[in-house]
Rosetta silent file (secondary structure, phi, psi, omega in degrees, C-alpha in Angstrom):
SEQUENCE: XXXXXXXXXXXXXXXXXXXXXXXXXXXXXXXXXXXXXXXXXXXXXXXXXXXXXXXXXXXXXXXXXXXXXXXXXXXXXXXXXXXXXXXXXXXXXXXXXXXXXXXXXXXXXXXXXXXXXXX
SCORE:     score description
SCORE:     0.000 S_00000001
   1 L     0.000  119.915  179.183  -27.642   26.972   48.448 S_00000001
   2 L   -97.376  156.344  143.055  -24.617   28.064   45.956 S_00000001
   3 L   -37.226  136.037 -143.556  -23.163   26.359   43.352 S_00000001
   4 L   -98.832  153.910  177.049  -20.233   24.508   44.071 S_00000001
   5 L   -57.980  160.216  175.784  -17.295   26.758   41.595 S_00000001
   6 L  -164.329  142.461 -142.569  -16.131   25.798   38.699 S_00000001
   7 L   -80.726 -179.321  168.396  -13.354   26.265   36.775 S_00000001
   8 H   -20.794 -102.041  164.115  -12.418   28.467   33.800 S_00000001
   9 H   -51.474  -19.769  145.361  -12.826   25.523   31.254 S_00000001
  10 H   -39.330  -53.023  170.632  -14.959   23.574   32.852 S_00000001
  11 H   -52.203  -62.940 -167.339  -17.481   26.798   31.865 S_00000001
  12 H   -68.211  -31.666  164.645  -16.387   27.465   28.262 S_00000001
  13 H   -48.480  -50.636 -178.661  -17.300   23.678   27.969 S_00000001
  14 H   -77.629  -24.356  170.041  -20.272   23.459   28.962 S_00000001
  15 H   -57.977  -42.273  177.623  -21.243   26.600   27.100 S_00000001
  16 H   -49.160  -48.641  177.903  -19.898   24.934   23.987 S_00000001
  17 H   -79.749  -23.986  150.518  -22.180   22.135   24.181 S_00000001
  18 H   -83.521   -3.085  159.975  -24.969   24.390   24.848 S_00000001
  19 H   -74.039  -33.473 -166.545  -24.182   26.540   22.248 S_00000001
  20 H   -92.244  -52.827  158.966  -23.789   23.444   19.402 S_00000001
  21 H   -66.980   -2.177  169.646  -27.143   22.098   20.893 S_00000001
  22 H   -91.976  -17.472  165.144  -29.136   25.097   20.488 S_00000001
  23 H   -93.483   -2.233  165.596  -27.600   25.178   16.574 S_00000001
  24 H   -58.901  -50.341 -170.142  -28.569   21.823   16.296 S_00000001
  25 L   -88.793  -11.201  173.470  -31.632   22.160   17.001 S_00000001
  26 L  -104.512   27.869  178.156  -32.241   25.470   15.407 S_00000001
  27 L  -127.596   98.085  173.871  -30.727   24.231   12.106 S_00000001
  28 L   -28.864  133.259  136.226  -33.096   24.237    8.856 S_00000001
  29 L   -77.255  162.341 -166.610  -32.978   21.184    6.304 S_00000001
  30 L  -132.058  117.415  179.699  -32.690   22.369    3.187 S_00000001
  31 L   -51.281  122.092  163.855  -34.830   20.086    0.576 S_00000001
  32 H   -20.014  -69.272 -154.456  -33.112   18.428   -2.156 S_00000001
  33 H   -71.437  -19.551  154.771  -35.317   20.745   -4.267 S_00000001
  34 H   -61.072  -38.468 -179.961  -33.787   23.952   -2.423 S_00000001
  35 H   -82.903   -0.845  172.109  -30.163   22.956   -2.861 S_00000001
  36 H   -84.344  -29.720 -178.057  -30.921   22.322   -6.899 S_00000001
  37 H   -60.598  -38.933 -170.898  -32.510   25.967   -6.674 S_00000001
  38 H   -76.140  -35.090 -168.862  -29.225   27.686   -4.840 S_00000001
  39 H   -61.581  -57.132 -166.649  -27.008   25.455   -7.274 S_00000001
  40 H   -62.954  -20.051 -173.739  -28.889   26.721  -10.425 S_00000001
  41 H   -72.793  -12.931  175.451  -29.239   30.118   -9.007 S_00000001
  42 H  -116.983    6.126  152.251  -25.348   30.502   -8.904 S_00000001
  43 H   -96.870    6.718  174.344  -24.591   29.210  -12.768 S_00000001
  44 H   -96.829  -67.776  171.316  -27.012   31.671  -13.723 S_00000001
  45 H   -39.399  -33.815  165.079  -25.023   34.259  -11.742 S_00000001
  46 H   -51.108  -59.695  151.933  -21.657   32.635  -13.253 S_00000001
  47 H  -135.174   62.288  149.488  -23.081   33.147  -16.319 S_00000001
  48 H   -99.519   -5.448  176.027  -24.226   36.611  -16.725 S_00000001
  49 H   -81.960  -22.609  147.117  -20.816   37.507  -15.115 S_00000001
  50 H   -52.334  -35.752 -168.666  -19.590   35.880  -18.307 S_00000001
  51 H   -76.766  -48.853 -158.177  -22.309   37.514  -20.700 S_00000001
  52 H   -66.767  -51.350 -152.974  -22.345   40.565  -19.017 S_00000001
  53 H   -51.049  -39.236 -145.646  -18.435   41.160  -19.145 S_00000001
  54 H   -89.885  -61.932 -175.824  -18.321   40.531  -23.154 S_00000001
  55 H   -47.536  -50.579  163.153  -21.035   42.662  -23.769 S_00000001
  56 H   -42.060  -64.651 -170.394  -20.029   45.543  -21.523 S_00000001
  57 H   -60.620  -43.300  170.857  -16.278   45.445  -23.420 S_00000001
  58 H   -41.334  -51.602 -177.941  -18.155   45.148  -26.366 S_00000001
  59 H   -68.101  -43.384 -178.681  -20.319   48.373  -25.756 S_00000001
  60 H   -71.550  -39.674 -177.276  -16.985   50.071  -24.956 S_00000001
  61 L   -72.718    1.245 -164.416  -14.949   49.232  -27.943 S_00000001
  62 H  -105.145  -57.925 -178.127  -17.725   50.139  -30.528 S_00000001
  63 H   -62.489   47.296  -84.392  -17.639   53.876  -28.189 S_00000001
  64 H   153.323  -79.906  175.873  -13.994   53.469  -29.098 S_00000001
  65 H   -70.340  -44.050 -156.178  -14.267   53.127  -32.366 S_00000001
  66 H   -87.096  -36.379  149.847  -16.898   55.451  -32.771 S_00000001
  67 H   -28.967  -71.129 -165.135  -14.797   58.322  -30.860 S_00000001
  68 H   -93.271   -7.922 -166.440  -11.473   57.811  -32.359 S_00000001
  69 L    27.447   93.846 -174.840  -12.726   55.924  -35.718 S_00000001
  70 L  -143.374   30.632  161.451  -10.236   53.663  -35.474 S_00000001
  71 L   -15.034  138.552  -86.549  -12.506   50.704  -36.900 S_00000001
  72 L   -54.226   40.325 -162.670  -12.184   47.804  -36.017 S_00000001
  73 H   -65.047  -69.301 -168.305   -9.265   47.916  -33.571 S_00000001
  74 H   -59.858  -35.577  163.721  -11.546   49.136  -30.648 S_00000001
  75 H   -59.989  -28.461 -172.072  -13.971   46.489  -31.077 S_00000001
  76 H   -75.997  -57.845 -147.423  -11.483   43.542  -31.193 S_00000001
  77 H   -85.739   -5.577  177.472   -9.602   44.770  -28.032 S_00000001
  78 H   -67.124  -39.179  170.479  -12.888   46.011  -26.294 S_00000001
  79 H   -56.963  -43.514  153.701  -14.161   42.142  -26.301 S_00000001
  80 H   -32.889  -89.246  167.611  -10.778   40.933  -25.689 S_00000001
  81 H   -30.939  -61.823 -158.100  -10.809   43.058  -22.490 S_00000001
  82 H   -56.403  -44.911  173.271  -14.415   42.383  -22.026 S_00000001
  83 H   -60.858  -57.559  174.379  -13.521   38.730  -21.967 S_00000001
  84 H   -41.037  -68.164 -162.453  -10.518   38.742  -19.635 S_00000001
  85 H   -67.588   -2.351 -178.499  -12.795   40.639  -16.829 S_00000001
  86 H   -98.145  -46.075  168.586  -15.846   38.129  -17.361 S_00000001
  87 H   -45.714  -16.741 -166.738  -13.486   35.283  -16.929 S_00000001
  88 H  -115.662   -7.626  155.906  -12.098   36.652  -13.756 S_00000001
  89 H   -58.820  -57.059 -166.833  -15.513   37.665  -12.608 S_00000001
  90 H   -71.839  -32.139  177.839  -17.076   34.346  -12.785 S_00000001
  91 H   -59.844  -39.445  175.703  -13.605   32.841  -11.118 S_00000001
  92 H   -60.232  -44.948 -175.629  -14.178   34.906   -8.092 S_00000001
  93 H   -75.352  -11.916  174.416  -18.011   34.419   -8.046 S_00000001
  94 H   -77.767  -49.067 -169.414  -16.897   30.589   -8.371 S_00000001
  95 H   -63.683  -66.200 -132.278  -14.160   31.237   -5.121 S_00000001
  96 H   -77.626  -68.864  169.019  -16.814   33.317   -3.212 S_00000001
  97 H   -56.383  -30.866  109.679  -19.128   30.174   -3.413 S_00000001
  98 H     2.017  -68.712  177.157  -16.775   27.604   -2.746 S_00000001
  99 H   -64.849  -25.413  170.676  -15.628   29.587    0.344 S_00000001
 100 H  -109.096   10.661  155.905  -19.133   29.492    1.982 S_00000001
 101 H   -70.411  -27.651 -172.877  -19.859   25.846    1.021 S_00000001
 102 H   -83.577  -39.206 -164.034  -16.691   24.990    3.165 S_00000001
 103 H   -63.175  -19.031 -171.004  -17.436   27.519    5.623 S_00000001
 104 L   -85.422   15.869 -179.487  -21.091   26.022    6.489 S_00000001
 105 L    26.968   42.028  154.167  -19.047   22.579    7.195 S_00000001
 106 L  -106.461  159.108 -165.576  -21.391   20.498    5.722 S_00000001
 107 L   -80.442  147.234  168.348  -20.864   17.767    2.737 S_00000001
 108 L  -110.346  142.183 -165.357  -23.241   19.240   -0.124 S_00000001
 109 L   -74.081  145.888 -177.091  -26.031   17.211   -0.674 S_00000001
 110 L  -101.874  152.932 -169.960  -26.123   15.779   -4.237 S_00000001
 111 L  -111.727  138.653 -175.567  -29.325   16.348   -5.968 S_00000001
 112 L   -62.649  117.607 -178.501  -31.026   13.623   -7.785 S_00000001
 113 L   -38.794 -174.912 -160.367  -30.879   13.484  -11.427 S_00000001
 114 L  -127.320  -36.655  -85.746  -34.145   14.156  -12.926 S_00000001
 115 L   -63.809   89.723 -176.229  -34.142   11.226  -15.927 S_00000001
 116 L  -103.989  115.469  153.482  -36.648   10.732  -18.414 S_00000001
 117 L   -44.512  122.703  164.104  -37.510    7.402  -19.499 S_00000001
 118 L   -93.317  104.991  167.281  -38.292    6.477  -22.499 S_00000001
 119 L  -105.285    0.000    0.000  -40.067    3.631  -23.312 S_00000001
């Protein structure tokens, strides 16, 4: 006994809905206490791409200075510099997260304050 035919879209449909119920059903929750870990784990990445930048520019203008002895010229614009690229680091690592919070098309879950009462 065959199947009676079916069309083109008829097909991609029904695959669609068995594709979105197999990620349904295959799709972790992720614990309040995971999505405060991934939050804190990307300001800590935010900022060492600030710390790191300043320091790095930092390291360079002091070889700068110490090369060309041109005190304390190389230090000022090595920080300067150092600064610019940590600021545009952490904006990117800021984009780059942003872009896969939209992409996983879910609302992000707000995590409960923590509060401690005093009495």
């Amino acid at each position: 006994m065959s199947l009676p035919p079916e069309s083109r879209e008829e097909a991609i449909k029904r695959l669609t809905e068995s594709a979105s119920s197999l990620e349904a059903r295959t799709a972790r929750e992720i614990s309040h206490e995971a999505a405060g870990q991934a939050a804190a784990s990307q300001a800590w990445r935010i900022i060492a791409d600030l710390l790191g930048g300043v320091f790095v520019g930092l390291a360079l203008g002091a070889g700068v200075d110490w090369y060309f002895q041109t005190n304390p010229w190389g230090l000022i614009g090595g920080v300067l510099l150092g600064f610019a690229v940590s600021i545009w680091m952490a904006w990117r690592t800021a984009q780059r997260v942003m872009a896969m919070a939209k992409a996983s098309g879910e609302e992000p879950k707000s995590v409960p304050f923590d509060e401690d009462e005093e009495d």
